[in-house]
C-alpha positions, 0 to 999 in steps of 0.5 A: 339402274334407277334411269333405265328401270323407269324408262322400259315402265315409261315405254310400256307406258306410252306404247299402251297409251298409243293403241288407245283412242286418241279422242281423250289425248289430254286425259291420257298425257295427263293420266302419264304423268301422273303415272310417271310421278308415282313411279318415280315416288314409288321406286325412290320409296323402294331404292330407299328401303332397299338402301335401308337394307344395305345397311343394315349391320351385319353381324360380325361372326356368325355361329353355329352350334350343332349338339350331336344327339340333342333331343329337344326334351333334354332343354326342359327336362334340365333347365332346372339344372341349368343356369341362367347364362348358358341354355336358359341365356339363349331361350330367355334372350332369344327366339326359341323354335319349340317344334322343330323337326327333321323332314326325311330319314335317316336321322343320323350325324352326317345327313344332320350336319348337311342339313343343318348347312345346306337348307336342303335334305338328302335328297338334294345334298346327297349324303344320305346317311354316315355311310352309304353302298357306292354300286359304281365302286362295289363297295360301302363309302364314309361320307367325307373320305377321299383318297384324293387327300392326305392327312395333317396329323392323325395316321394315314387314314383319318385326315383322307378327307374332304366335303366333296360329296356334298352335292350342293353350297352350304350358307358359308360357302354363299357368304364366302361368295358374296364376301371373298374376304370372309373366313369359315372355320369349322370345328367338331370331334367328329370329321364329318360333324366339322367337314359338312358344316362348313362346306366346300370353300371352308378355310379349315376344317378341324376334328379330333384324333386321339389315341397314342396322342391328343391332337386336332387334325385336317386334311390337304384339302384345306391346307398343307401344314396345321398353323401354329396356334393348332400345333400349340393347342395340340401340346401333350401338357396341354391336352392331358387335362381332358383326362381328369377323373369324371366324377358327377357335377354334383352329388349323384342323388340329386340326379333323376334316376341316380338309384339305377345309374349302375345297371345292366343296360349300359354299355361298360367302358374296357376295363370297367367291371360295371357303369358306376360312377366314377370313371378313373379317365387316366387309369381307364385310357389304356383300355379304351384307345388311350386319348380316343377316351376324351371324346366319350366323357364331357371333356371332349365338348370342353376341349371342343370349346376351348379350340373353337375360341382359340380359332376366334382369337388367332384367325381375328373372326369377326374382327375384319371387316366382315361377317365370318363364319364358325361352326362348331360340333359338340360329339361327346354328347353323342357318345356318352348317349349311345353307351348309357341312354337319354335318363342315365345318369351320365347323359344328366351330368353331360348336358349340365356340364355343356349348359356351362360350356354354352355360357363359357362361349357366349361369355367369350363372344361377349368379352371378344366381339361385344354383345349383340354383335354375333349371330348364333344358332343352335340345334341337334342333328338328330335325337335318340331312342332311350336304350331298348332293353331299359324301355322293354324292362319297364312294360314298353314293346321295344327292342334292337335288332342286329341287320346282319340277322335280319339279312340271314333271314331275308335271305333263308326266306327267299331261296325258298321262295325263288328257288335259287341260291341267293346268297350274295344277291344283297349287296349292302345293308344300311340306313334301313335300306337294302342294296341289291347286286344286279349283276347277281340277279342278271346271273340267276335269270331273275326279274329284279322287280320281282325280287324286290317284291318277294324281299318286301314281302318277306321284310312286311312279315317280321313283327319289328317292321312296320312296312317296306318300299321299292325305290321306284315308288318312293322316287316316282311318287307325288303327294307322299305324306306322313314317314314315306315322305320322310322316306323320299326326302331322305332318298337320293337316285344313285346313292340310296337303296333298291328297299327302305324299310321301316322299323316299328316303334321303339326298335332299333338296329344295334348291337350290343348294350346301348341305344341309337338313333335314324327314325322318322319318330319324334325321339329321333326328329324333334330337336332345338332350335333356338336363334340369339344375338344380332338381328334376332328378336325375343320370343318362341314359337310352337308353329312347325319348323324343319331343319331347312329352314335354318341355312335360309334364315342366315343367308337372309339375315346377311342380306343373301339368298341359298338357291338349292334349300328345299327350306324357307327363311324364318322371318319372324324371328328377325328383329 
């Protein structure tokens, strides 16, 4: 390659040199020769450098860790909680983007972890959100179910899984590329956590059932039977220790907030009369969906992490000869934060308790692979608003809205406005969108341009909404800034809605006690993320980085490049 690069320069050389005067022929054969000597000088210094970058050592596994509902603040606010070999280990030793945010809406789990793999945004990977309404079917779809695939574990419909609408590569899909021989394993309570993060070449992907029986399943998808070290790990003797009592880490009173950690506010476990610790795990399962119960106490990140390590030693990742691929979900964070807010008591002693499963891990990666031999990533795939009621509580305009009133009023609103019953002219309702039925409005003889301005309008009226968009106009529009360009990132053809709406702050769409999360607002967008081990220098930063950014940034580090991220390598944290 090195012969024939510098024979097509020498030819366009010499072609030059013979439309010249050939009054300076000695000048010019001398000028060509010399020029012949730079290239070659030139490109042996760049094949030096490109050979330089060859071989430079790969890591042996990278690993990305995903925290369900982290938001950013929760790594300052604890980490005097936290020891110096879990959070605090990989801020202090590694390099910690300190403005990283979410560039589109809706800000929830499935769109997260799509994000987090692929470098892109909805937009582009298509899942728009955890579910979405499926106009060619008539009816709203999860993001990973598909019919196509049967269960390995579980009951019949919780393993019909698969990644198939994922519209594009995530990076271990390029590093199974590039490196046939590599693994990628994903683990993660949530299917959807586990499923999209490692994408559409996966070896395996795991979730959590639970239940009448504890146990770590997949789908035919990745393979036709659980290997034997999964149905091992999925003993009942083995599993029954995540159902140990939740008492706080440590005495209550030295949480913030411990003089409220009983309050009204709070979603209540079944069979719990207040939110009060303790939390009788094995006396409470048979209210609450029996082994289901470990996902929304801090032992579902411990059984979490105990799985993943199991995963490393029994599929030898990182000890073949290539860089392997292991992705992990931390969801019990999730749960626990949507029944008792971002202060709560609970929440405090869940991210103290996970500090200490960060520093298991990395102990375990250490011991297993060496140290600085791994790349690892961290990061949330969304933040949460604190529970509404506790904010209004304290003098903060806040609220939570249920969609199914806002859709009654929607409609109420237009019929007296079209004249016309427009009882089933809404389809769907979700992600802050609105889904229209166009045979319906074919039907009443409408135009549905004017139905979307007559149901925008109506949306602009409601003092919880900020304002409302057409589809049209945040697909077709250039220079979007501010939330509507958050809106278009988020916002895919055939899968979003014919309305996005947006909610003031502080309002959310829930029912019931508890809190959420899906806005284009700080609480919800602003997340960790922090780079450690192989290849990664020491140090922070305060510049912006996005989500996209992060799938990029690895496929660099293997010497690799991702053609559909909408993100860009961060190659100042590179060693």
């Amino acid at each position: 390659m090195k012969k024939i690069h510098l024979e097509f320069i020498e030819k366009l050389i010499y072609n030059n040199l013979t439309i010249k005067s050939m009054q300076n022929t000695y000048f010019y054969i001398l000028n060509f020769f010399m020029l012949r000597y730079i290239l070659l000088f030139s490109f042996s210094f760049l094949l030096s450098c490109s050979s330089d970058n060859k071989n430079l050592e790969k890591p042996k596994l990278v690993v990305a860790i995903v925290v369900d509902q982290m938001r950013y603040d929760f790594l300052e606010n604890l980490s005097h909680r936290f020891s110096e070999n879990g959070f605090n280990r990989l801020i202090n030793e590694g390099y910690n983007c300190k403005n990283n945010f979410f560039n589109y809406v809706p800000t929830v789990t499935g769109p997260g972890h799509s994000s987090v793999s692929t470098g892109s945004t909805p937009m582009t990977h298509g899942i728009v959100g955890n579910n979405w309404y499926d106009r060619e079917k008539s009816k709203s779809i999860y993001c990973t179910d598909d019919s196509n695939y049967d269960h390995i574990g579980g009951d019949d419909y919780s393993g019909n899984k698969s990644p198939n609408n994922l519209l594009v590569e995530t990076f271990a899909d390029i590093n199974k590329y590039y490196n046939p021989d590599a693994k990628t394993i994903s683990v993660g309570i949530k299917d959807r956590g586990s499923i999209l993060m490692g994408g559409k070449n996966a070896d395996a992907a795991y979730w959590y059932y639970g239940k009448e029986r504890a146990q770590w399943i997949t789908s035919t998808y990745y393979m036709q039977k659980l290997p034997s070290w999964v149905e091992n790990f999925n003993m009942e003797d083995n599993l029954e220790k995540y159902l140990e009592e939740w008492v706080p880490l440590y005495e209550i009173s030295t949480y913030d907030n411990f003089e409220i950690d009983n309050n009204n506010f709070e979603k209540l476990f079944k069979g719990k009369d207040d939110s009060a610790f303790p939390y009788d795990t094995k006396s409470l399962m048979k209210h609450n969906d029996c082994f289901d119960m470990i996902k929304e106490t801090p032992y579902g990140n411990e059984m979490t992490t105990d799985f993943a390590m199991e995963a490393v030693i029994n599929e030898k990742l990182g000890k073949r000869g290539v860089t392997d691929v292991l992705t992990i979900s931390y969801s019990s964070t999730d749960y626990i934060g949507h029944s008792f807010g971002v202060t709560s008591v609970e929440t405090q002693d869940t991210y103290i308790r996970l500090d200490k499963e960060i520093e298991k891990l990395l102990l375990f990666l250490d011991n297993e692979l060496g140290e600085n031999q791994y790349t690892l990533f961290l990061t949330g795939d969304h933040g949460v608003l604190e529970i509404p009621a506790l904010l209004s509580s304290n003098g903060f305009d806040a609220m939570s809205i249920s969609e199914k009133d806002m859709k009654r009023d929607v409609l109420k609103q237009l019929e007296t406005v079209l004249k016309t019953n427009v009882k089933s002219i809404i389809s769907d309702v979700d992600n802050n969108q609105i889904y229209l039925n166009d045979e319906v409005i074919g039907k009443l003889g409408l135009s549905k341009n004017e139905v979307i301005t007559e149901i925008i309008k109506v949306l602009e009226s409601f003092d919880f909404i900020s304002n409302a968009y057409s589809s049209d106009y945040i697909l077709n529009s250039r220079d979007l800034n501010g939330y509507e360009k958050l809106i278009q990132n988020g916002f895919h053809e055939k899968r979003s809605g014919d309305v996005a709406l947006i909610l003031k702050p502080n309002v959310i769409f829930y029912d019931g006690k508890g809190t959420t999360h899906g806005s284009g607002y700080n609480y919800d967008t602003h997340v960790p993320l922090i780079f450690f081990g192989s290849g990664i220098r020491n140090g922070e930063t305060e510049r912006i980085t996005e989500i996209p950014d992060i799938a990029p940034t690895i496929s660099k580090i293997l010497g690799q490049k991702m053609k559909n991220s909408t993100g860009e390598s961060l190659d100042f944290i590179f060693d």
